[in-house]
N, C-alpha and C positions, 0 to 999 in steps of 0.2 A: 397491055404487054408487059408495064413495069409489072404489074402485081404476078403473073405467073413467070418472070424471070425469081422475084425474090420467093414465091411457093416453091418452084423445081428447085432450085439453092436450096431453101432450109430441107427439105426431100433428102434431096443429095448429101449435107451435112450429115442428118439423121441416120440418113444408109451405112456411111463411112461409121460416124460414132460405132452402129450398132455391130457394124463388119469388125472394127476394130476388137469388138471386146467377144464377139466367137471366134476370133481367130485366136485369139489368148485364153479362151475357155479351156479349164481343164480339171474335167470332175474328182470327186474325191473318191476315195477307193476306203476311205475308213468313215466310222461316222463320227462326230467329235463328242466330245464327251457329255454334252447335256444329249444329245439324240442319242447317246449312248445307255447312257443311264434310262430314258424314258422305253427304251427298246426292252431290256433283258429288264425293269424291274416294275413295270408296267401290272403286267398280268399277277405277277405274284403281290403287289401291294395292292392292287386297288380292286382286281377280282374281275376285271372289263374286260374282253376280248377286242374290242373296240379300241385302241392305243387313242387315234382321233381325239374318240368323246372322250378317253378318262382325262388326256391334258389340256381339253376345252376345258370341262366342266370341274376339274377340281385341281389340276396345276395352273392352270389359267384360269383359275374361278372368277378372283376381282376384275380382268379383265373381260370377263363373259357377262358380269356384272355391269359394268360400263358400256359394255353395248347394248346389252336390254336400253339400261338409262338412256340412252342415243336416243334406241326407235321411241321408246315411250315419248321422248321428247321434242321427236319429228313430229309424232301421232299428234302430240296436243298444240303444239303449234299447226299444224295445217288444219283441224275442230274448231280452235281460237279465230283461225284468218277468215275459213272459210264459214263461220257462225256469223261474222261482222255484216253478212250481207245477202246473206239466209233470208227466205219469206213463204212460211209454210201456205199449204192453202192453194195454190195455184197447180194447173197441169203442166210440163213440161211442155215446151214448145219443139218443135217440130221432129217429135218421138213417135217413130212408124209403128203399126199394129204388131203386136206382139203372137207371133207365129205358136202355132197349138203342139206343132213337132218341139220347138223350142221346149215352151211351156212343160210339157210331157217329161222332155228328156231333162228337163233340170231336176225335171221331182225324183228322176230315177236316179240319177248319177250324183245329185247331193250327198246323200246319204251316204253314197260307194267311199267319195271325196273325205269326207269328214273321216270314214273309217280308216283311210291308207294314211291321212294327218294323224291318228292316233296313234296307228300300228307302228309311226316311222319314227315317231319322238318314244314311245315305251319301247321299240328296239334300239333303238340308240347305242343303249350301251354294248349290243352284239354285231351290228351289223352299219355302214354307212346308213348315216342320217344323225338326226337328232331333232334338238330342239326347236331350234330355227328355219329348218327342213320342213318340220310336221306342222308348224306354225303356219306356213308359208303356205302351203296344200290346204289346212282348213280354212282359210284366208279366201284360197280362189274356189272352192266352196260357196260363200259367201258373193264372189264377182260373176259366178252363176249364178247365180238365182237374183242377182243384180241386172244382167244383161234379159234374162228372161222376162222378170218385171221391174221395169225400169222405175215404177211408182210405190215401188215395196220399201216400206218402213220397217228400222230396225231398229228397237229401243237400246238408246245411249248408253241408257243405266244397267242394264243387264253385262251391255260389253266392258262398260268401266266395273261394274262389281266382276265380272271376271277376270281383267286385267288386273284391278287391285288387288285382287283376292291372291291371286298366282304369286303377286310379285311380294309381297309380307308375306307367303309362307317359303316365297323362295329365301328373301332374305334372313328370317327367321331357321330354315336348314342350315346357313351358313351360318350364323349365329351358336347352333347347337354344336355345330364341328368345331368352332373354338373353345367350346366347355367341355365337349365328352369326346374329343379326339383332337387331331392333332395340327389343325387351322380351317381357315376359315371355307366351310365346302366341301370338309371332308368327309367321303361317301362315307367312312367306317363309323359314323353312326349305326349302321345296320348293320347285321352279319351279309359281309360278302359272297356265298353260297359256293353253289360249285362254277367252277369259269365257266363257260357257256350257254349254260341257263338261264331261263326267261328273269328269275326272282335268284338275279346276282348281281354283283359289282355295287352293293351296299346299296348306298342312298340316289345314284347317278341315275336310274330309273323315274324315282320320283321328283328328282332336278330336272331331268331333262321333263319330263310331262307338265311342269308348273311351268319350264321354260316355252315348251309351244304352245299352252293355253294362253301367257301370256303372248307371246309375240304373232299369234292368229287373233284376239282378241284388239290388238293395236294395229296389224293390218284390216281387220275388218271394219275398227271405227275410222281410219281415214277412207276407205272406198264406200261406208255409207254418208260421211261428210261427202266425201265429190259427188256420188248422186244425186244427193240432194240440191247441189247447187244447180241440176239444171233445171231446174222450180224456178229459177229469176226469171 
């Protein structure tokens, strides 16, 4: 009785709190002046139709940068935990037969998967999506063909040589934007083209596709670590 007297209480607090502050809500009718600036100078500096990815990927670059770092650093921490206790060699214990419709339809729709991961990180810079979007999609690519055969092997090294690979040449783009423009990330390494074209907005194209090979390549090595561990 005490415990949902003191739940309905914090509830109730929480309700008021939250009342309080849409009763005082009151939008803005101008934008302020950094949304200002990213609104009207967006499309003519950076060449992106996509406002989103140009101030993810190259106003926020160090921070786009930092969160790679994140996942890479979930990825290899949950490899690291769940390596400690790994034992290859055994069947999984009580994993039902693996249905031939299943089977079938992983083989067809992998493929489809991986495409619309690609299509969504090299449109990025025209259309919602991007890097971490496309990454995300070839990723569950990968947890199909995981659910389908639960005993399917994925070499480590393939996925760490493409998540390395991605991530030095992502840092290495940024790197080029402090020598031959004007910080760190920035697309105008490459000619920006015409606005809404497939092959525009500079170099944000092949950021964002180094960004979802990396970040499909680190979600795939932790969902082939958790399958593995049910081999214990």
């Amino acid at each position: 009785m005490i415990k949902r007297v003191i739940a309905l209480t914090l509830l109730a607090g929480l309700g008021l709190l939250f009342l309080g502050l849409l009763l005082d809500y009151r939008p803005d009718t101008d934008l302020n002046l950094s949304a200002r600036y990213y609104a009207e100078r967006t499309a003519p500096d950076l060449g992106a139709a996509n406002i989103v990815t140009a101030i993810v990927v190259t106003y926020r670059g160090l921070d786009t940068l930092g969160e790679v770092t994140v996942l890479f650093l979930s990825a290899t921490i949950v490899g690291l935990v769940l390596a400690l206790g790994r034992r290859r060699g055994q069947a999984p214990a009580g994993l039902a037969p693996v249905g031939e419709l299943l089977t079938t339809g992983s083989r067809m729709l992998t493929p489809l998967i991986l495409l619309l991961g690609a299509y969504v990180f090299v449109n990025g810079h025209l259309t919602p999506g991007g890097g971490f979007q496309g990454g995300a999609i070839l990723a569950s690519g990968i947890l199909l063909l995981l659910l389908a055969d639960p005993l399917r092997h994925f070499s480590h090294g393939l996925i760490s040589a493409v998540e390395s690979l991605a991530g030095v040449f992502y840092v290495a783009i940024g790197l080029a934007g402090l020598v031959w423009a004007g910080g760190f990330l920035d697309n105008r390494i490459l000619p920006l083209g015409d606005l809404g074209a497939l092959f525009s907005a500079g170099a944000i194209p092949v950021i964002y596709s180094l960004i979802g090979l990396k970040v499909g390549a680190e979600f795939a090595s932790m969902l082939a670590s958790l399958a593995e561990t049910e081999e214990l």
